[in-house]
Biopython code that builds the backbone (N, CA, C, O; Angstrom):
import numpy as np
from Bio.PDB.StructureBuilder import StructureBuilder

atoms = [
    (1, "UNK", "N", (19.000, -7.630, -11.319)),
    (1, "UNK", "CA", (18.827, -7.482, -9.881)),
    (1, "UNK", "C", (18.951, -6.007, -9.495)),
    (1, "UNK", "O", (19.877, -5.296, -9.886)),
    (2, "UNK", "N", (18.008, -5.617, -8.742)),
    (2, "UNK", "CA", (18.286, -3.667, -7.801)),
    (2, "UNK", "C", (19.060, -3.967, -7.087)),
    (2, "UNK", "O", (19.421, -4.931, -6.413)),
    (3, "UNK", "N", (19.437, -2.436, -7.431)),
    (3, "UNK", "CA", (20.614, -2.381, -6.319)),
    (3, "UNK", "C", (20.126, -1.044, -5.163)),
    (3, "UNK", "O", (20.762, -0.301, -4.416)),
    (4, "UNK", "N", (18.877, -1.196, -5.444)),
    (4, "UNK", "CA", (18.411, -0.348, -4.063)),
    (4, "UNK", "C", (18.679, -1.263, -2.765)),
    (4, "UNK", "O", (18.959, -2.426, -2.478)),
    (5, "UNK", "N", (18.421, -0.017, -2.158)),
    (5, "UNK", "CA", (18.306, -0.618, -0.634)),
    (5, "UNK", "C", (17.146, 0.258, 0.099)),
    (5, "UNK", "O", (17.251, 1.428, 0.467)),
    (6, "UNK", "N", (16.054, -0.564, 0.216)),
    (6, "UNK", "CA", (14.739, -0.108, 1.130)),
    (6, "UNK", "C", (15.591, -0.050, 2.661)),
    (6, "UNK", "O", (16.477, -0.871, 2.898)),
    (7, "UNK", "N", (15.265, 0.849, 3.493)),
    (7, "UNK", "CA", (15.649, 1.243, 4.914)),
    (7, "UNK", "C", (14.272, 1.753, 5.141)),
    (7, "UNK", "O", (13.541, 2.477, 4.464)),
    (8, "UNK", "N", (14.108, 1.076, 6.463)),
    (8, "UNK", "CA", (12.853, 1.302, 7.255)),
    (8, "UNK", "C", (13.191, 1.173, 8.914)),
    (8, "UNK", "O", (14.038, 0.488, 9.488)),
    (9, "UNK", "N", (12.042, 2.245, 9.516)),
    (9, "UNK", "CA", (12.405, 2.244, 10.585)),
    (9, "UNK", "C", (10.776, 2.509, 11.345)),
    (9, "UNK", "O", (9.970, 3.332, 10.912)),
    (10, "UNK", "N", (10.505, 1.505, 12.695)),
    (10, "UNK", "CA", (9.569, 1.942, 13.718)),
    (10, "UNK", "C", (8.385, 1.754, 12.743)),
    (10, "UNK", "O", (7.553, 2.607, 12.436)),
    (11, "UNK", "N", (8.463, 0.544, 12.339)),
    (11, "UNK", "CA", (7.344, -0.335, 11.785)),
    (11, "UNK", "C", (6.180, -0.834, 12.570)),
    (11, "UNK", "O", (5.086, -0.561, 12.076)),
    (12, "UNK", "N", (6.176, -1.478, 13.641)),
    (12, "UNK", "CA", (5.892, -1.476, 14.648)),
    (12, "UNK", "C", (4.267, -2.520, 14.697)),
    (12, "UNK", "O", (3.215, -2.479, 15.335)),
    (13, "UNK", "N", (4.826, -3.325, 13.694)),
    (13, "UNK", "CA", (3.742, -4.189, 13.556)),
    (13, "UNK", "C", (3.265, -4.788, 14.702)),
    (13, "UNK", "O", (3.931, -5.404, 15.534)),
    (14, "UNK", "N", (2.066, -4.574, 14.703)),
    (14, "UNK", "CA", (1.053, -5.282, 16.502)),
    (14, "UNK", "C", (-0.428, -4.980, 16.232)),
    (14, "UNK", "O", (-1.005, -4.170, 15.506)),
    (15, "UNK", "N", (-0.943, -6.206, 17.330)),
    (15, "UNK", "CA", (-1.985, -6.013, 16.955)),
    (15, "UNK", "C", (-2.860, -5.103, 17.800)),
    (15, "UNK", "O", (-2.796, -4.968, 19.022)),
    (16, "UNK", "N", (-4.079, -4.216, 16.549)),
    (16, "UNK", "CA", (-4.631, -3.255, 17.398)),
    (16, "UNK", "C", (-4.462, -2.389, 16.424)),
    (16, "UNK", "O", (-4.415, -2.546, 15.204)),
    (17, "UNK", "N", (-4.351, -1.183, 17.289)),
    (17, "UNK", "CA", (-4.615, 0.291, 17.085)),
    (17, "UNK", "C", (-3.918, 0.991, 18.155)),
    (17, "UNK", "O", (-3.916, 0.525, 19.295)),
    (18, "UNK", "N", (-3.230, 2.253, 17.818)),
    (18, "UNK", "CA", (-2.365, 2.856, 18.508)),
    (18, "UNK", "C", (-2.636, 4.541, 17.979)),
    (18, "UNK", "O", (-2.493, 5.015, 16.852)),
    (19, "UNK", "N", (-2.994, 5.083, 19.019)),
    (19, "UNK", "CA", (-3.398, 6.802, 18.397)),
    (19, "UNK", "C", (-3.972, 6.557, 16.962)),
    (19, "UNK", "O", (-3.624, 7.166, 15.951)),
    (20, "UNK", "N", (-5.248, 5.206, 17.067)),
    (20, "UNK", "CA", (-5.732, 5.634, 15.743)),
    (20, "UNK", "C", (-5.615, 4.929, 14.824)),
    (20, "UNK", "O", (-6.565, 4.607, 14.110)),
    (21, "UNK", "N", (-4.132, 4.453, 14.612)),
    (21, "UNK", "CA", (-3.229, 3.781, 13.196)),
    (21, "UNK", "C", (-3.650, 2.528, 13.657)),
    (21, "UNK", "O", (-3.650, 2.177, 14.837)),
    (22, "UNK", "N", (-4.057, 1.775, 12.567)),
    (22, "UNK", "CA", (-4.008, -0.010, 12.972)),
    (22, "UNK", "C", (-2.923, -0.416, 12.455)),
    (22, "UNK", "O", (-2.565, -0.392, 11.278)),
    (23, "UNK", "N", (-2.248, -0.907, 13.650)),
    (23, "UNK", "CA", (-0.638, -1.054, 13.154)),
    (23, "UNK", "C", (-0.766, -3.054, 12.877)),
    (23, "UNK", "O", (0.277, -3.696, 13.004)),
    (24, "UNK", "N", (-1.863, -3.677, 12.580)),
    (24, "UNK", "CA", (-2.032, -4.589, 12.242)),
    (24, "UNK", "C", (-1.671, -4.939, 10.635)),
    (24, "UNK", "O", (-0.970, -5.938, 10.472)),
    (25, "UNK", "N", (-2.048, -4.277, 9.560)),
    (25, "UNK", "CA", (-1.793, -3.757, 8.888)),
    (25, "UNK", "C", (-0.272, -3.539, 8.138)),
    (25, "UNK", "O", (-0.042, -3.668, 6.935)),
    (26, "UNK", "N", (0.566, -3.220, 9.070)),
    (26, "UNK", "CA", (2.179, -2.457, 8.661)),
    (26, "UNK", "C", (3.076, -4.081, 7.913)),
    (26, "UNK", "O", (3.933, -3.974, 7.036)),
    (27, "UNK", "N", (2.665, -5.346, 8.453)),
    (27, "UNK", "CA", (3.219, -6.152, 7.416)),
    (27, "UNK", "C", (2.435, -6.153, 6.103)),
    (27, "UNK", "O", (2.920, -5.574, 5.131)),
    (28, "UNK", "N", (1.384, -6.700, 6.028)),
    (28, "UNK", "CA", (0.584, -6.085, 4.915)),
    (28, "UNK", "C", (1.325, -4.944, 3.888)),
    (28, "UNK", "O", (1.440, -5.253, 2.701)),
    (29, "UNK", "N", (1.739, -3.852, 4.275)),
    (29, "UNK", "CA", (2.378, -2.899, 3.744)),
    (29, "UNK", "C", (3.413, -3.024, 3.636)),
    (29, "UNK", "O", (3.807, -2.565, 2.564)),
    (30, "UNK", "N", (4.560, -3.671, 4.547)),
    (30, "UNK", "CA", (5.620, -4.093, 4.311)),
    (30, "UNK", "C", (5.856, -4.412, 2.696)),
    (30, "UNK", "O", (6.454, -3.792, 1.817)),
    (31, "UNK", "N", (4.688, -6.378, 2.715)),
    (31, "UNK", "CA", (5.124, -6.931, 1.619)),
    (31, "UNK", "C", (4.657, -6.221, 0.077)),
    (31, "UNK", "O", (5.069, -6.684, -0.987)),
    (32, "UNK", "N", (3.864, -5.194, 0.149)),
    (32, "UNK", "CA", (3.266, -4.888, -0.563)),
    (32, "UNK", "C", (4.542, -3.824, -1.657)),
    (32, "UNK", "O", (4.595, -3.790, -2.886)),
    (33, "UNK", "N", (5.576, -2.947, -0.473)),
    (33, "UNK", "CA", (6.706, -2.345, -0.570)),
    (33, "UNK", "C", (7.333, -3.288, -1.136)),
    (33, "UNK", "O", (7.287, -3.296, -2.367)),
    (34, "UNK", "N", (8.044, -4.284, -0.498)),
    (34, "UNK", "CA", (9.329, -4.959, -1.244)),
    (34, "UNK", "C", (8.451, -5.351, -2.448)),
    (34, "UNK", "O", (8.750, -4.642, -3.409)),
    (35, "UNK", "N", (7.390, -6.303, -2.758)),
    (35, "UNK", "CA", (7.064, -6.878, -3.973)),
    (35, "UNK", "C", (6.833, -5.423, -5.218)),
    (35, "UNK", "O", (6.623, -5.761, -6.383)),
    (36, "UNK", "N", (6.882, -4.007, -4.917)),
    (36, "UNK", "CA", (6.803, -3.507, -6.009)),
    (36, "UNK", "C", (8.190, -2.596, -6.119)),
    (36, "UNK", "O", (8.272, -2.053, -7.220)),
    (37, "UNK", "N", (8.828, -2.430, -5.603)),
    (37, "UNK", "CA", (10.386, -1.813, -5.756)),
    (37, "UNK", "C", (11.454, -3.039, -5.853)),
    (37, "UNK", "O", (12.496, -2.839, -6.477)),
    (38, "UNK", "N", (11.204, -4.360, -5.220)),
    (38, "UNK", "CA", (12.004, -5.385, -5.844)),
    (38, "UNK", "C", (13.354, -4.896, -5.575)),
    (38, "UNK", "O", (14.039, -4.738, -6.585)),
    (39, "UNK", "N", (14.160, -4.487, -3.921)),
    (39, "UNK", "CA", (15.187, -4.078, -3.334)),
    (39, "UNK", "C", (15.834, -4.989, -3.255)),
    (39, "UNK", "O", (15.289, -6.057, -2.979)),
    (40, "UNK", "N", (17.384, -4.927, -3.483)),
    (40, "UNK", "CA", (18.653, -5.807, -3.310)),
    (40, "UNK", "C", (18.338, -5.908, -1.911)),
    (40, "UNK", "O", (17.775, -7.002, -1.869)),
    (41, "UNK", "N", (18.348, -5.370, -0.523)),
    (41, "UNK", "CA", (18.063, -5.544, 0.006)),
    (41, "UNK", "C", (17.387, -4.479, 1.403)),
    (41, "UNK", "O", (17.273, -3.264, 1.244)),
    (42, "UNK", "N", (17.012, -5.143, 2.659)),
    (42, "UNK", "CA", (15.812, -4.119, 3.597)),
    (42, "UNK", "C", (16.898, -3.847, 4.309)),
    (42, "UNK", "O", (17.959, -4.470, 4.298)),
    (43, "UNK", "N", (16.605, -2.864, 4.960)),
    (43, "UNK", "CA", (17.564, -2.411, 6.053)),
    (43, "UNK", "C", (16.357, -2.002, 7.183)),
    (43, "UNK", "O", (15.531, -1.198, 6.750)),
    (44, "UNK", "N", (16.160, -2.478, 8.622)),
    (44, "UNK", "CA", (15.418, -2.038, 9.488)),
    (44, "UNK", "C", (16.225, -1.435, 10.487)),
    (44, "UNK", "O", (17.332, -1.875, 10.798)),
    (45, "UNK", "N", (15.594, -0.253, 11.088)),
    (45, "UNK", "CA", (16.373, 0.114, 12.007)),
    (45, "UNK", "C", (15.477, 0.089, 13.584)),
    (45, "UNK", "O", (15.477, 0.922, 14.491)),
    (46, "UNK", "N", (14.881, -0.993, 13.477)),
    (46, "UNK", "CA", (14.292, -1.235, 15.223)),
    (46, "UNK", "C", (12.932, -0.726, 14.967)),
    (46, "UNK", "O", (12.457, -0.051, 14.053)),
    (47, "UNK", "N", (12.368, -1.327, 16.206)),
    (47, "UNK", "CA", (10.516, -1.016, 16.287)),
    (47, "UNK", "C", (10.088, -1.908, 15.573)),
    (47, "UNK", "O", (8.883, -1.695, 15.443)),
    (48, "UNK", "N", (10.441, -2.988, 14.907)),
    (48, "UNK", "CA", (9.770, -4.030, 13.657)),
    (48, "UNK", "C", (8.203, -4.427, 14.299)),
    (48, "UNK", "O", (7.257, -4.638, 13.541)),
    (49, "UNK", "N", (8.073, -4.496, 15.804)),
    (49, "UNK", "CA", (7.053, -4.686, 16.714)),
    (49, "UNK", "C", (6.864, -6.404, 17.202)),
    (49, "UNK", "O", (7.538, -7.414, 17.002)),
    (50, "UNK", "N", (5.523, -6.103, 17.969)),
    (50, "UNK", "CA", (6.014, -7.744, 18.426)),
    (50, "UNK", "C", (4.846, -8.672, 18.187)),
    (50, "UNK", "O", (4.557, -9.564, 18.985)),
    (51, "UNK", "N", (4.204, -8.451, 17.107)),
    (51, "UNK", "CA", (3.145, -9.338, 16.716)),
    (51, "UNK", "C", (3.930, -10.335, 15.494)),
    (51, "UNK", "O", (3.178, -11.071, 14.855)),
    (52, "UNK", "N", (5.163, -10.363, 15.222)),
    (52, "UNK", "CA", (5.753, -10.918, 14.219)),
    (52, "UNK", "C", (5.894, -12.194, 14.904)),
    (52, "UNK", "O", (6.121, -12.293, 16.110)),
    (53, "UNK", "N", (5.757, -13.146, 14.114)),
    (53, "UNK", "CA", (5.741, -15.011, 13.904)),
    (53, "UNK", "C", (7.140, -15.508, 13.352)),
    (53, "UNK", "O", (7.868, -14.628, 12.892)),
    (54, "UNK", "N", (7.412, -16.271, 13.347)),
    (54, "UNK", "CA", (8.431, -17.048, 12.754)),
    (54, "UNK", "C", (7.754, -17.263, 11.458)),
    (54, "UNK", "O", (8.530, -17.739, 10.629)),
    (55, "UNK", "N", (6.894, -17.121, 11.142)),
    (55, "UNK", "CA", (6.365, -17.557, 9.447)),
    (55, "UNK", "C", (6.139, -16.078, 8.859)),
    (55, "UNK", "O", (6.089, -15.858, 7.648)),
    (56, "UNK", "N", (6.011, -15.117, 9.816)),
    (56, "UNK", "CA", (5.358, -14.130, 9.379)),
    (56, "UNK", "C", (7.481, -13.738, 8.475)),
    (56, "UNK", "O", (7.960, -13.512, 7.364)),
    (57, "UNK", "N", (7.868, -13.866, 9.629)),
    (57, "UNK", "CA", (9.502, -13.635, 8.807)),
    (57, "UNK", "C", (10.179, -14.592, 7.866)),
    (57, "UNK", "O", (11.107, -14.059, 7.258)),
    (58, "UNK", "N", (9.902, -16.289, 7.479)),
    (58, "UNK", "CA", (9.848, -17.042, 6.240)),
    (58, "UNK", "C", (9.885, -16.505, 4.930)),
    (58, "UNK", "O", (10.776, -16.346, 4.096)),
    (59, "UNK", "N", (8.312, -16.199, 4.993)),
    (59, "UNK", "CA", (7.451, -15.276, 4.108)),
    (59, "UNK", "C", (8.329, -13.582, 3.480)),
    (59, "UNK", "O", (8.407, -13.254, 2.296)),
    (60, "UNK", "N", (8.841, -12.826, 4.597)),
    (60, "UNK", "CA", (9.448, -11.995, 4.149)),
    (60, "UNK", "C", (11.201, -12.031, 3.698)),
    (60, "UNK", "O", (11.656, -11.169, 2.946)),
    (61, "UNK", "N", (11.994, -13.050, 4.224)),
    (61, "UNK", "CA", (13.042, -13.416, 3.974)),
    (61, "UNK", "C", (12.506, -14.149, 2.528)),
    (61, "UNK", "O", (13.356, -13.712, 1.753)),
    (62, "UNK", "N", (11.770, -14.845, 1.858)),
    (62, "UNK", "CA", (11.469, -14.932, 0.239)),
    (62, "UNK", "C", (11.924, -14.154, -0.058)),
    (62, "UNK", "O", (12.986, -14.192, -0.680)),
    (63, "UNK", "N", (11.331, -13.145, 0.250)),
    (63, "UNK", "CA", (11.539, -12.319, -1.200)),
    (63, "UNK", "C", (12.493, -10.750, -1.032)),
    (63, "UNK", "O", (12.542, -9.756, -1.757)),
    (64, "UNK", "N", (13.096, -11.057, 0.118)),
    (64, "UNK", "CA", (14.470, -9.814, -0.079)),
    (64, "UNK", "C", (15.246, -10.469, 1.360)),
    (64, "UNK", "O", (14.890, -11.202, 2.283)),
    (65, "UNK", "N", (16.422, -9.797, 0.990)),
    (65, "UNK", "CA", (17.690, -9.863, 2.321)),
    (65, "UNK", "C", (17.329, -9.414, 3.025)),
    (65, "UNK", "O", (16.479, -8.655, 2.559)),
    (66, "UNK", "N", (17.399, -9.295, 4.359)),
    (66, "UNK", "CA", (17.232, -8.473, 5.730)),
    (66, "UNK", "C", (18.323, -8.154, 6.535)),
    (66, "UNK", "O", (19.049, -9.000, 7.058)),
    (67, "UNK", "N", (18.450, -6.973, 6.642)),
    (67, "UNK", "CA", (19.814, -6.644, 7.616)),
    (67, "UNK", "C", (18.815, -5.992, 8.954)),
    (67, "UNK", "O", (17.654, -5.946, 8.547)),
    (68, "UNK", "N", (18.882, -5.656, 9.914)),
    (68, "UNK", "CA", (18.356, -5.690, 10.961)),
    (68, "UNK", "C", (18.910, -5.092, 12.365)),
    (68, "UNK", "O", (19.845, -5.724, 12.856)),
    (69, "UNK", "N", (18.573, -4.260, 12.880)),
    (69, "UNK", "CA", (18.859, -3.618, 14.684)),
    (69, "UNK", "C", (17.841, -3.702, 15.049)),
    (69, "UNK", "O", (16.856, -3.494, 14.339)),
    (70, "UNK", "N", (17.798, -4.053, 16.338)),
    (70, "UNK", "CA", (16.215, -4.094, 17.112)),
    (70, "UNK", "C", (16.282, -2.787, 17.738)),
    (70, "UNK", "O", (17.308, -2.109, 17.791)),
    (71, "UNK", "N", (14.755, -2.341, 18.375)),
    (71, "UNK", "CA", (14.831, -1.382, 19.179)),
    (71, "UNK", "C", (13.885, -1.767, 20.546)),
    (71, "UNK", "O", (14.046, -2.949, 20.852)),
    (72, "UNK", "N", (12.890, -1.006, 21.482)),
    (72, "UNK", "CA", (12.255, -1.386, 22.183)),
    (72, "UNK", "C", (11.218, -2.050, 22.041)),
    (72, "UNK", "O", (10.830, -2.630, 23.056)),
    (73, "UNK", "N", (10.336, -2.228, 20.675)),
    (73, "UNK", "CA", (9.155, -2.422, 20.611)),
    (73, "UNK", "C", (9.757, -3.893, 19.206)),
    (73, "UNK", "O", (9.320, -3.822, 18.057)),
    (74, "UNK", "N", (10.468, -4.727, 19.514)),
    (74, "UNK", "CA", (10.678, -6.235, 19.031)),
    (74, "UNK", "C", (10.994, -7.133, 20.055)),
    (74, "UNK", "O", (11.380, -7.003, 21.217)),
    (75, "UNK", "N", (10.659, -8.341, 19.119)),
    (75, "UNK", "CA", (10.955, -9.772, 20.068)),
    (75, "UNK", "C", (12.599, -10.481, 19.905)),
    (75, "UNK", "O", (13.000, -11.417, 19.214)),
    (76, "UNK", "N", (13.322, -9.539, 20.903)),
    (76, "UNK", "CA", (14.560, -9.763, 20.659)),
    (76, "UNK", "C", (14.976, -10.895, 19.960)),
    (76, "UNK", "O", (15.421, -10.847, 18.813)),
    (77, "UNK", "N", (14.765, -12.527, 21.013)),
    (77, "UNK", "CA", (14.737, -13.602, 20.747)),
    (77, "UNK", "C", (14.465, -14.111, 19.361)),
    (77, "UNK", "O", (15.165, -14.865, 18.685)),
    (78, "UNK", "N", (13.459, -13.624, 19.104)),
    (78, "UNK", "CA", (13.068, -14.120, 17.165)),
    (78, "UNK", "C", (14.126, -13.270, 16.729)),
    (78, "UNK", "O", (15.222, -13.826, 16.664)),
    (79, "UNK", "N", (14.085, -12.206, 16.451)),
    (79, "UNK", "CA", (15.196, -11.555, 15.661)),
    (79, "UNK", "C", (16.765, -11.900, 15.414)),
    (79, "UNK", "O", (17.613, -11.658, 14.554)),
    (80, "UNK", "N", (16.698, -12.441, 16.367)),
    (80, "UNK", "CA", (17.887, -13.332, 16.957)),
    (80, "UNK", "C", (18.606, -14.143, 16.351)),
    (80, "UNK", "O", (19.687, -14.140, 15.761)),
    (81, "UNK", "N", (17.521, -15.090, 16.695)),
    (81, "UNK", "CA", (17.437, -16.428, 15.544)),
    (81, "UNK", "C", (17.330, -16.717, 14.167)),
    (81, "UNK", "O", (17.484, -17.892, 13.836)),
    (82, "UNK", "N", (17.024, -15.612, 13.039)),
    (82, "UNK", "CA", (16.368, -15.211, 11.764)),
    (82, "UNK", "C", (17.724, -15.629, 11.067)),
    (82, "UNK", "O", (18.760, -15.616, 11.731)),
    (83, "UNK", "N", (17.728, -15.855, 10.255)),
    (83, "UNK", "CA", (18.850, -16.004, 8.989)),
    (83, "UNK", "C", (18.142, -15.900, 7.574)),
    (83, "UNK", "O", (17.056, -16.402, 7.280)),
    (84, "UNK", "N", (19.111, -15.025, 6.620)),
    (84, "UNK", "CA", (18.957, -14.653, 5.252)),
    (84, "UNK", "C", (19.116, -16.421, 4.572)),
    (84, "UNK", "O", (19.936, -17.332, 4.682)),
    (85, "UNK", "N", (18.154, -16.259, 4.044)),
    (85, "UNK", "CA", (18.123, -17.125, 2.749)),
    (85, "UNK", "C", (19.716, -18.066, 2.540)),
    (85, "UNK", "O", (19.805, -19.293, 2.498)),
    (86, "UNK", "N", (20.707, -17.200, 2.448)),
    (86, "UNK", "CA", (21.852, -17.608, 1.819)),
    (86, "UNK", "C", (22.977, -17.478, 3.394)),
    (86, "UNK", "O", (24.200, -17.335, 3.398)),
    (87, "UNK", "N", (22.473, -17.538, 4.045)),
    (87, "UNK", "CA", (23.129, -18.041, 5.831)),
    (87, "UNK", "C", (23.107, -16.880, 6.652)),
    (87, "UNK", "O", (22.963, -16.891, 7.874)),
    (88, "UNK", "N", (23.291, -15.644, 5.766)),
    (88, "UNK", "CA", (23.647, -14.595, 7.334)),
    (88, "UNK", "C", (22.722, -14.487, 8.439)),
    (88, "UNK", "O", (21.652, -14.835, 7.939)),
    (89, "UNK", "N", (22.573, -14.284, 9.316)),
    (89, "UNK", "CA", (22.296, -13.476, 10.200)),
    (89, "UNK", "C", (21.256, -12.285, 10.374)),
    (89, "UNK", "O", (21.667, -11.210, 10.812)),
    (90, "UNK", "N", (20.001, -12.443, 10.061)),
    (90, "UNK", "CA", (19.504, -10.644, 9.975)),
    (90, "UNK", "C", (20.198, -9.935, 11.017)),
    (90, "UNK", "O", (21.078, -9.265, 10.477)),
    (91, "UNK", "N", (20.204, -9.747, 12.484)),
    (91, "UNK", "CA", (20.107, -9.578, 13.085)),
    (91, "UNK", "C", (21.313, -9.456, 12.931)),
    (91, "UNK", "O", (22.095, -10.381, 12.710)),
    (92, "UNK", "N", (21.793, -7.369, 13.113)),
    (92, "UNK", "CA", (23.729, -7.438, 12.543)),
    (92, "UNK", "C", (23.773, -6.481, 13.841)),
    (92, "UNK", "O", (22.837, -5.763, 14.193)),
    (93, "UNK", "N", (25.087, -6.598, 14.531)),
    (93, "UNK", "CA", (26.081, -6.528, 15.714)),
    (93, "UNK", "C", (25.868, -5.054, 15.642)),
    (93, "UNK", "O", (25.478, -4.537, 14.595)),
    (94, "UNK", "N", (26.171, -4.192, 16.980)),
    (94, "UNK", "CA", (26.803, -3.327, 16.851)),
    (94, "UNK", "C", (28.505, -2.906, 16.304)),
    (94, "UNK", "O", (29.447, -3.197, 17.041)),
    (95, "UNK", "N", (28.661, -2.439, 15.405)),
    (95, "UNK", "CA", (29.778, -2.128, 14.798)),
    (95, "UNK", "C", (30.183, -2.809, 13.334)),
    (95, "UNK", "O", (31.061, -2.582, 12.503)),
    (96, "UNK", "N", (28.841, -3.977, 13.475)),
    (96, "UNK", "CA", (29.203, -5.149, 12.031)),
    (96, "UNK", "C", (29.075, -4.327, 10.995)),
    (96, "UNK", "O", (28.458, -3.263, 10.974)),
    (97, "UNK", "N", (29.708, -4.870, 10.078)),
    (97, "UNK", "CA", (30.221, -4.408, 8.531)),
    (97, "UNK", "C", (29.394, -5.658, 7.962)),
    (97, "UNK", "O", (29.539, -6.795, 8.414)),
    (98, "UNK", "N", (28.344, -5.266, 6.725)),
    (98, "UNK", "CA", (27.663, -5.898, 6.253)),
    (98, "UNK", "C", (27.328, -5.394, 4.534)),
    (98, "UNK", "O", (26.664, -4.406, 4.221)),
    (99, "UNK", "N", (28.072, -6.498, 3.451)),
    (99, "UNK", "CA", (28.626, -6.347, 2.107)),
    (99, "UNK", "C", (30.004, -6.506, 1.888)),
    (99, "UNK", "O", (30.802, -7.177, 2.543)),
    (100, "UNK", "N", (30.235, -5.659, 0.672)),
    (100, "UNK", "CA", (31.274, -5.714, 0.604)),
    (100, "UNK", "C", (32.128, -4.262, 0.416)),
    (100, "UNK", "O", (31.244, -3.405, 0.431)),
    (101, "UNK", "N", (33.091, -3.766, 0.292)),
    (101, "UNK", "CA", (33.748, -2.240, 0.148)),
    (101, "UNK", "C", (32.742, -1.681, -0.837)),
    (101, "UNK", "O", (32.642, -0.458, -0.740)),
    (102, "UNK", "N", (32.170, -2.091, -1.517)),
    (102, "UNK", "CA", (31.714, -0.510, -2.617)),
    (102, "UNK", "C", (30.430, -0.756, -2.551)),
    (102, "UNK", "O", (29.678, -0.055, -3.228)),
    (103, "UNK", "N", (29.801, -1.990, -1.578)),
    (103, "UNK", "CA", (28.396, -1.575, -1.054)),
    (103, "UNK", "C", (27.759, -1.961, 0.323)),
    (103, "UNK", "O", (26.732, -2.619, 0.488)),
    (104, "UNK", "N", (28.798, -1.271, 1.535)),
    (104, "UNK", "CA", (29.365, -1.890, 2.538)),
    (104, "UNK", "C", (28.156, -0.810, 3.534)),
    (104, "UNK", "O", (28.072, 0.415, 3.441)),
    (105, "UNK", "N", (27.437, -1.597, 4.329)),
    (105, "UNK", "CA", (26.855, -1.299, 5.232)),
    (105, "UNK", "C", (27.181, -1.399, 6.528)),
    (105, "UNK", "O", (27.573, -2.474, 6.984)),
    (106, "UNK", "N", (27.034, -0.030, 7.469)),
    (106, "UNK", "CA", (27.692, -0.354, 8.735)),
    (106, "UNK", "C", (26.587, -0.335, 9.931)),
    (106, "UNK", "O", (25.567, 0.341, 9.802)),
    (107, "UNK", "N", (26.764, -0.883, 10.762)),
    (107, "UNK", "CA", (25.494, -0.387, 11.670)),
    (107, "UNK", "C", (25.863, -0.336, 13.308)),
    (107, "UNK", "O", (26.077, -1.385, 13.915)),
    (108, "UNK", "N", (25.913, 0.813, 13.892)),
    (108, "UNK", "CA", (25.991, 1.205, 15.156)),
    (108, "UNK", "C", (24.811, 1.980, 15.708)),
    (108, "UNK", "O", (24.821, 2.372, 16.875)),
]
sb = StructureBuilder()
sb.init_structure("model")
sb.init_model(0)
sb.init_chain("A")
sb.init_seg("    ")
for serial, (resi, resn, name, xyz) in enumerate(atoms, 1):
    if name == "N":
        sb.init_residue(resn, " ", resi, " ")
    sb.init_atom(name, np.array(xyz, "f"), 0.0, 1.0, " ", f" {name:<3s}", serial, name[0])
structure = sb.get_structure()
């Protein structure tokens, strides 16, 4: 098992085009990331965007952990609701402690 940790931020998956970028696309790239680095687990830091599905996040909870902060451009509500594979929570608190001491993630 890796013991990386992918961190991503202002993903901003939606549909369209934005200055250009087809940010339709950015899950596409997402899964394309975790399936070839194979990360212990994602770390997002907000912007995930708001074309995301409840299947579209199924699909990515397969195949890695998700720890998670929203920012302006997500669907609070889904994010909300999401749980890791093995019960947590994506969606971690301001101030939550997430692991354990010697691979302890904090997020404010």
């Amino acid at each position: 098992m890796s013991s990386q940790i992918l961190v991503i931020s202002d993903l901003h998956f939606d549909v369209g085009s934005h200055r250009g970028i087809n940010e339709s696309v950015a899950l596409k790239w997402l899964h394309k990331i975790v399936a070839k680095e194979h990360p212990a687990a994602l770390v997002g830091l907000g912007d995930w965007g708001c074309a995301w599905k409840p299947e579209d996040w199924k699909e990515l909870l397969k195949q890695v952990r998700v720890y998670a902060i929203y920012g302006n451009h997500d669907n609070f509500l889904l994010l909300k609701s999401l749980k890791n594979s093995d019960g947590p929570k994506v969606l971690v608190g301001d101030g939550e402690m997430r692991g354990n001491w010697s691979t302890a993630v904090w997020f404010y």
